[in-house]
N, C-alpha and C positions, 0 to 999 in steps of 0.2 A: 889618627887624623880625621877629622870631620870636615867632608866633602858636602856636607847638603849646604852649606852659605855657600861654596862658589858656585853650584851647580843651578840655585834660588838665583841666584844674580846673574846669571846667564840667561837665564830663562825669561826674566824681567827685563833686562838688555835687549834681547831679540823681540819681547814681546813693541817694547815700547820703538824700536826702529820699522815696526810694520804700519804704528796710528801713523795717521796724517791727524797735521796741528793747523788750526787759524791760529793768529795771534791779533790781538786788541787790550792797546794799550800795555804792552808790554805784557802780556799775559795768555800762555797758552792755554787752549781748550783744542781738547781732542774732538774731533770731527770724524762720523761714522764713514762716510763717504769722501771719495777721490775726486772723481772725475767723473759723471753723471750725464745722463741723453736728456735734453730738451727737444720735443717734436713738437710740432703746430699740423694738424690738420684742417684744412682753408678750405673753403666753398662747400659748404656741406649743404644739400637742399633745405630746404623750410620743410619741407614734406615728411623728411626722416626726422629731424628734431622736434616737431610736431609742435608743439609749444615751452611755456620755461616751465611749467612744472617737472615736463619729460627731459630737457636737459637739466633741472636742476635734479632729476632723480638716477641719471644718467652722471653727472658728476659726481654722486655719492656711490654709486657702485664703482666707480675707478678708483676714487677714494679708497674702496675697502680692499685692492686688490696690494696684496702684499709690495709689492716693487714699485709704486707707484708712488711717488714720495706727493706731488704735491701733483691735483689736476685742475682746469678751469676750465667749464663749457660756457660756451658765449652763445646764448642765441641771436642776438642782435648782431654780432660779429659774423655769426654761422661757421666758427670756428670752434677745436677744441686743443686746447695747450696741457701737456703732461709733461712730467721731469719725473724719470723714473731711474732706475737701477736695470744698465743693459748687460745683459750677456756677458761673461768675460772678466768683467770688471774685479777691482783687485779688494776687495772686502767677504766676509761670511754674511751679508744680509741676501733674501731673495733676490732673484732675477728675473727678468722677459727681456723678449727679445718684440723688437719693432712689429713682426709679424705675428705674435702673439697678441698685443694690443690691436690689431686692425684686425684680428680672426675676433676678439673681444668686440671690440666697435660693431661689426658686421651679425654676432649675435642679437646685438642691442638693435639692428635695424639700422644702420648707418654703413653706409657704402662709399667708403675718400677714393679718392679718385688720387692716382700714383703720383702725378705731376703737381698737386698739391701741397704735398707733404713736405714739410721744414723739419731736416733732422738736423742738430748740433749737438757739440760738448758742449757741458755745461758745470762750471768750477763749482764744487759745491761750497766750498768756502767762502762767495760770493753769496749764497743761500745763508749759509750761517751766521755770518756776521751783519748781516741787514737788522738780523734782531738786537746787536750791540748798539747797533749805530747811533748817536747822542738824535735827542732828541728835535735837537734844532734842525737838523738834514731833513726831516718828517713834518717837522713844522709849516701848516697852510695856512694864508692868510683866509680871512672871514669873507663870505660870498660877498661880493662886489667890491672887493678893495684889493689893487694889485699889491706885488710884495712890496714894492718902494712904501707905498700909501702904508702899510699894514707896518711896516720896519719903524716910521717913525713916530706911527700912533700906539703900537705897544704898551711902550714906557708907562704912557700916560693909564692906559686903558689897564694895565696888571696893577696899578697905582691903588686906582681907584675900588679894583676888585678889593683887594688887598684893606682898605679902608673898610668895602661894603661889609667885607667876613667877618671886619674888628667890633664897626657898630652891632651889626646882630649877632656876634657871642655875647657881648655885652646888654643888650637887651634881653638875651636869654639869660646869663646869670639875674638881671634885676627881677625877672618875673619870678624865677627859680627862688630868691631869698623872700619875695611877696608870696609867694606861692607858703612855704615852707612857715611865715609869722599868719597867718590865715589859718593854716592845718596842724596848729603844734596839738593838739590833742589827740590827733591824728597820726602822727610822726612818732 
């Protein structure tokens, strides 16, 4: 009796009751992450953030830290927003914990202050499928036209593109065969 197919399909059975799925459009994708920390730290001085160079070089190092799935230094906000991978949680990727990032910050020269601090869950399936999501949901109307304005000028304006792209293929094919009865010695 040949025990490795049941023993294969067990093992495939548990592995696959451990993913978490999003689903779009009727279609699963497995998803690394469960359930995910969102922190905001508010009121950070001007003094430690120093200018945007230093927090844009300052969001690239949180960036590089493993657990750290996605991070955003605001200096105009004087805020910093991170969605990482906490302690505990039920996946094989890295981890930190809350006072690991703030012993991190506090390297960097950044000092949050306790009563600041915004921690939540954060579904990470909500993360993932933002990238699905159809493009109309992302769709903005053009600087100075609200969405009403912009919804019924559309039509007209993708119309028109639509025409502009047709005339100049078409003038590019005519030069391309002018081109081509000019250089046949050439060709």
């Amino acid at each position: 009796m040949d025990r490795r197919s049941t023993e294969k399909k067990s093992v495939e059975e548990d592995a696959s009751a451990s993913y978490i799925y999003a689903e779009h459009d009727g279609k699963k994708y497995r998803v690394p992450y469960g359930i995910i920390k969102h922190v905001v730290f508010r009121n950070i001085k001007k003094s430690e953030l120093v200018d945007l160079q230093h927090a844009a070089r300052l969001q690239y190092r949180l960036l590089l830290m493993e657990p750290v799935i996605k991070a955003t230094v605001s200096f105009v906000k004087s805020e910093i927003s991170i969605l990482y991978n906490p302690v505990g949680a039920d996946n094989s990727k890295p981890k930190a914990s809350l006072e690991e990032l703030k012993e991190f910050l506090k390297k960097e020269g950044i000092n949050v202050d306790e009563k600041s601090i915004e921690e939540k869950d954060f579904d990470y399936r909500h993360f993932y499928t933002y990238a699905f999501s159809p493009k109309e949901v992302r769709d903005r109307p053009p600087y100075t036209y609200t969405q009403e304005e912009w919804r019924k000028m559309k039509p007209e304006v993708m119309r028109k593109k639509g025409e502009s792209a047709k005339k100049k293929w078409e003038r590019f094919l005519e030069w391309q065969k002018k081109y081509e009865e000019e250089h046949k010695d050439k060709l």
